[in-house]
C-alpha positions in Angstrom: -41.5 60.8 69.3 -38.2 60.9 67.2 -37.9 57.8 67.3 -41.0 56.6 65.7 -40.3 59.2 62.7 -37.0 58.2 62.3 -38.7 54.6 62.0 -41.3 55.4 59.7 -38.6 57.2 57.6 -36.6 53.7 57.3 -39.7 51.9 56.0 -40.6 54.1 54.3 -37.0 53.8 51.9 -36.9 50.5 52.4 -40.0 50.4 50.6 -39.1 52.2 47.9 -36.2 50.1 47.4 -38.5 47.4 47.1 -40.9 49.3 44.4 -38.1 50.5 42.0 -37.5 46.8 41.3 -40.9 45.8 41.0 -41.8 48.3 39.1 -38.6 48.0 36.4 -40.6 44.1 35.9 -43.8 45.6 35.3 -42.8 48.0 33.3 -40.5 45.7 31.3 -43.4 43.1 31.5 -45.6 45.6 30.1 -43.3 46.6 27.0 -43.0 42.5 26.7 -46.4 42.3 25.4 -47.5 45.7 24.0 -44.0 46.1 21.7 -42.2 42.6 21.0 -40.2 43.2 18.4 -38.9 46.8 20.3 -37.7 44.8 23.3 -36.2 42.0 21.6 -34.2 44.1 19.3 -33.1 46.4 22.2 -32.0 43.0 24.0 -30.2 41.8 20.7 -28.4 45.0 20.2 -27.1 44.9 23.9 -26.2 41.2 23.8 -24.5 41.4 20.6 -21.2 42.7 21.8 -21.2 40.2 24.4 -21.3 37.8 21.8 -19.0 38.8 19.5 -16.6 38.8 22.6 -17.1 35.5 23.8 -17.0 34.1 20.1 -13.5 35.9 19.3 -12.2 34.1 22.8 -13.5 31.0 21.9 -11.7 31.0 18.3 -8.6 32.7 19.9 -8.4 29.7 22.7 -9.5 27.3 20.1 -6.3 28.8 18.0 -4.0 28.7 20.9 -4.9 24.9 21.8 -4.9 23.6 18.0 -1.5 25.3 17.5 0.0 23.3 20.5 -1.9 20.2 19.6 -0.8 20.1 15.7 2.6 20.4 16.6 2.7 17.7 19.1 0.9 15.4 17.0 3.6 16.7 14.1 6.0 16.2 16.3 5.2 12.6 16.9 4.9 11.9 13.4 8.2 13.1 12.6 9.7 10.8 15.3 7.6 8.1 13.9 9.1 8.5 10.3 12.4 9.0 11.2 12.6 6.0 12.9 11.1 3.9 10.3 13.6 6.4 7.7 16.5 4.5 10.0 14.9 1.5 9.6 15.0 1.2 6.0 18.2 2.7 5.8 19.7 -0.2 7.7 17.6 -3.0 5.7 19.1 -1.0 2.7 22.6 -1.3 4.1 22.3 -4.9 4.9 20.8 -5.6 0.9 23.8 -3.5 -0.3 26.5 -5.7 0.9 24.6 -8.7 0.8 24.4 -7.5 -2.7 28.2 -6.6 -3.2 29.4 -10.0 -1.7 27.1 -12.1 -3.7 28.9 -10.4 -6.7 32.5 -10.9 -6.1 31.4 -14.3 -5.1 29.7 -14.9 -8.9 33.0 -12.8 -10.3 35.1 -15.0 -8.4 33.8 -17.6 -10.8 33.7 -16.0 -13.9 29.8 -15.8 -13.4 29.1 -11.8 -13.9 25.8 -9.9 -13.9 26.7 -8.2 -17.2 24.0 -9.2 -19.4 22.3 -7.0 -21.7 18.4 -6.4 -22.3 16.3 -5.7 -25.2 13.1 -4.2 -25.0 9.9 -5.8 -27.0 6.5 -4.8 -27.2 3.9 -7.1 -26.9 1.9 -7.7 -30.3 -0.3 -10.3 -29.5 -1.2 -12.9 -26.4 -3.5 -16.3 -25.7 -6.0 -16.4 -27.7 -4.6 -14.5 -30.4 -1.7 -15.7 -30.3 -0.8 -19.9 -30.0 -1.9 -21.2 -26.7 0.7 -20.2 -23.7 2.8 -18.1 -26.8 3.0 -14.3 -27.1 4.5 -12.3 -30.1 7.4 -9.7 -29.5 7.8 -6.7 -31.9 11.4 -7.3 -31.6 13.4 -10.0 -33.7 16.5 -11.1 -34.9 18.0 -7.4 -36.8 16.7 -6.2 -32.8 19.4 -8.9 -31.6 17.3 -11.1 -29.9 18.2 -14.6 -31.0 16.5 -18.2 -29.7 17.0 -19.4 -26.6 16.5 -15.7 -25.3 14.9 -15.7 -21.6 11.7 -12.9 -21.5 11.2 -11.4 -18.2 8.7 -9.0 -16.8 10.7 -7.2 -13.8 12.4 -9.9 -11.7 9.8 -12.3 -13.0 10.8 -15.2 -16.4 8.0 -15.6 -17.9 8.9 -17.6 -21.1 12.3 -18.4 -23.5 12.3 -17.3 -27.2 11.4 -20.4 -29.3 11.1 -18.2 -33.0 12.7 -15.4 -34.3 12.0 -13.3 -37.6 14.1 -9.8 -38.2 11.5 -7.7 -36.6 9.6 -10.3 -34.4 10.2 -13.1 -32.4 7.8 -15.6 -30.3 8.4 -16.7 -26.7 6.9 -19.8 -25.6 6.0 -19.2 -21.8 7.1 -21.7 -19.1 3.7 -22.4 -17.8 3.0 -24.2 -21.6 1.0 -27.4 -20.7 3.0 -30.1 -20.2 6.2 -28.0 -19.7 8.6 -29.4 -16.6 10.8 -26.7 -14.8 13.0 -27.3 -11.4 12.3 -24.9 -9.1 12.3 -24.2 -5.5 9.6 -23.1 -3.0 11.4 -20.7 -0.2 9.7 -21.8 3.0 11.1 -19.6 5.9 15.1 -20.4 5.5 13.8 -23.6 4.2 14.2 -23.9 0.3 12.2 -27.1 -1.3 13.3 -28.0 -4.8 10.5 -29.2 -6.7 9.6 -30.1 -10.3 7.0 -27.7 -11.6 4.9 -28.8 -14.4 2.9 -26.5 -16.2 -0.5 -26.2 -16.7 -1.1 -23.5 -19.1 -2.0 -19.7 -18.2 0.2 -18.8 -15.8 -0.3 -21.9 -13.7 1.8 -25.0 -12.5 1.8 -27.7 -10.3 4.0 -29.9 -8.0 3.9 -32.8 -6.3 6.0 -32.7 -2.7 5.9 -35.0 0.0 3.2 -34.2 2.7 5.7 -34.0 5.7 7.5 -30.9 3.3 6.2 -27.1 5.0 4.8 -25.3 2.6 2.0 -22.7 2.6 0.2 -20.3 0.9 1.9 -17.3 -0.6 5.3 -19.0 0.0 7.6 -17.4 -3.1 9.1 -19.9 -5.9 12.1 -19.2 -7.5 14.5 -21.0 -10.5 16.9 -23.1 -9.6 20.4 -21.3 -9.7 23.2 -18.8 -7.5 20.5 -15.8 -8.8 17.5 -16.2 -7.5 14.7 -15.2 -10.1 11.3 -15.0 -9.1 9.0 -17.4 -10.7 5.8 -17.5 -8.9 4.2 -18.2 -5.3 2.2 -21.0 -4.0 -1.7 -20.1 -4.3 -3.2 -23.6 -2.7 -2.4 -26.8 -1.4 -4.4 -30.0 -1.8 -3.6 -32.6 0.6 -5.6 -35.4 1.1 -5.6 -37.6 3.8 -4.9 -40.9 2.3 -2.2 -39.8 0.2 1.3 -39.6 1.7 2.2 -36.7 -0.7 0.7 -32.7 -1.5 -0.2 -31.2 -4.6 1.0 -27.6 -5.0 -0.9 -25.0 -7.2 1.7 -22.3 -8.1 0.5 -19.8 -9.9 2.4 -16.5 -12.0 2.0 -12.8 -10.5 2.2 -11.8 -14.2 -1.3 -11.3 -15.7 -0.5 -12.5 -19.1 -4.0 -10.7 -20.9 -2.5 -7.5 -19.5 1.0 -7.8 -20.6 2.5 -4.9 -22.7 6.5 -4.9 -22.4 8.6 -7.3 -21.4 12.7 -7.4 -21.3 14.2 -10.1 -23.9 17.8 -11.3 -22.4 20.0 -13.3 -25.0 23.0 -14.6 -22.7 21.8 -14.9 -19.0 24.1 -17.8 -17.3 23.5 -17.5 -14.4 20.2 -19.0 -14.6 20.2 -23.0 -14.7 17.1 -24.7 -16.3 
């Protein structure tokens, strides 16, 4: 007889374990559809810490990973640079005394560097001026006399021809009809060639077919400095013919030109 109450009084908890659940859904069921808005905000307002949390340990681990990833990645370019800083610093080197010998060589000789510049202005260029000329705002009270090489950078662009006191005219090499020696650098190959202007910046040579040449190889004057003149912009070889026609072509744009450097006594170049 004990035994079935003490039974009955297990089912019957076990039971009521199972109702309290059931009825916590029903009830929140219930709320669900009569008041919404009630349950949802009560479920916000709960959640919403939770939230916050996770977000602020999401940012914080974010933080933590970014700082260790910049500083790697600045790490590696900081190794990068430096060797490439080394780099330069030896090319640098190696131009210095290349520099250094090629002037005690020239000294040797009694053929210095010392030459002094004058700066001109450029007052007018093709068409205003005559074709392939350009007009210089300084002259012969400036000190620029004729037979005066004009230069943009490393680059001759044309000799003096004219002078007045406070201008002066500089006939460019590329003049049509205009022959300069020249050499095209191929590699460690240098080719001397004739160049024969065309007007406008543009020449053209005629080299034997079997010569290497190709595009964007550099041309400089003939001479122990080597002065940049221009750089090969095509090639036209035919089949039947057993030489090659060079187009070289100036990196100066002559239209845009608006200072050049006028240099009365340069000997070391040889035209």
């Amino acid at each position: 007889m004990n035994y079935r109450l003490i039974r009955s009084t297990k089912n019957l908890s076990e039971r009521h374990r199972l109702a309290y659940p059931i009825l916590f859904i029903g009830l929140v069921t219930t709320l669900h559809f009569l008041f919404p808005n009630v349950l949802r905000g009560i479920a916000t307002t709960v959640a919403r810490p939770v939230w916050v949390a996770e977000r602020t340990l999401v940012d914080a681990g974010s933080a933590f990973l970014g700082y260790f990833s910049a500083k790697s990645a600045l790490i590696d370019d900081i190794t990068k640079l430096t060797t490439e800083l080394q780099h330069k610093d030896i090319q640098l080197l190696d131009r210095d005394i290349l520099a250094e010998e090629n002037r005690i060589l020239k000294e040797s000789f009694g053929r210095g560097d010392e030459t002094k510049s004058i700066l001109g202005s450029v007052l007018s260029v093709p068409p205003l001026s005559l074709y392939d000329t350009i007009v210089l705002d300084a002259g012969s009270l400036n000190g620029v006399r004729e037979g005066a090489h004009v230069y943009v950078g490393p680059i001759l662009l044309g000799t003096v021809v004219r002078t007045t006191g406070h201008t002066s005219v500089a006939e460019l090499n590329s003049t049509s009809g205009q022959v300069t020696p020249m050499r095209i650098q191929h590699g460690a190959v240098a080719i001397p060639i004739e160049a024969k202007g065309r007007g406008a910046g543009e020449f053209t040579a005629t080299i034997p077919k079997e010569s290497d040449v190709a595009v964007g190889d550099s041309v400089f004057l003939t001479g122990i400095r080597p002065t940049l003149f221009g750089t090969v912009d095509a090639i036209d070889s035919t089949i039947t013919s057993s030489f090659q026609t060079i187009f070289i072509i100036s990196p100066v744009h002559i239209q845009a030109l608006r200072f050049v450097e006028i240099v009365n006594d340069d000997s070391t170049i040889d035209l």
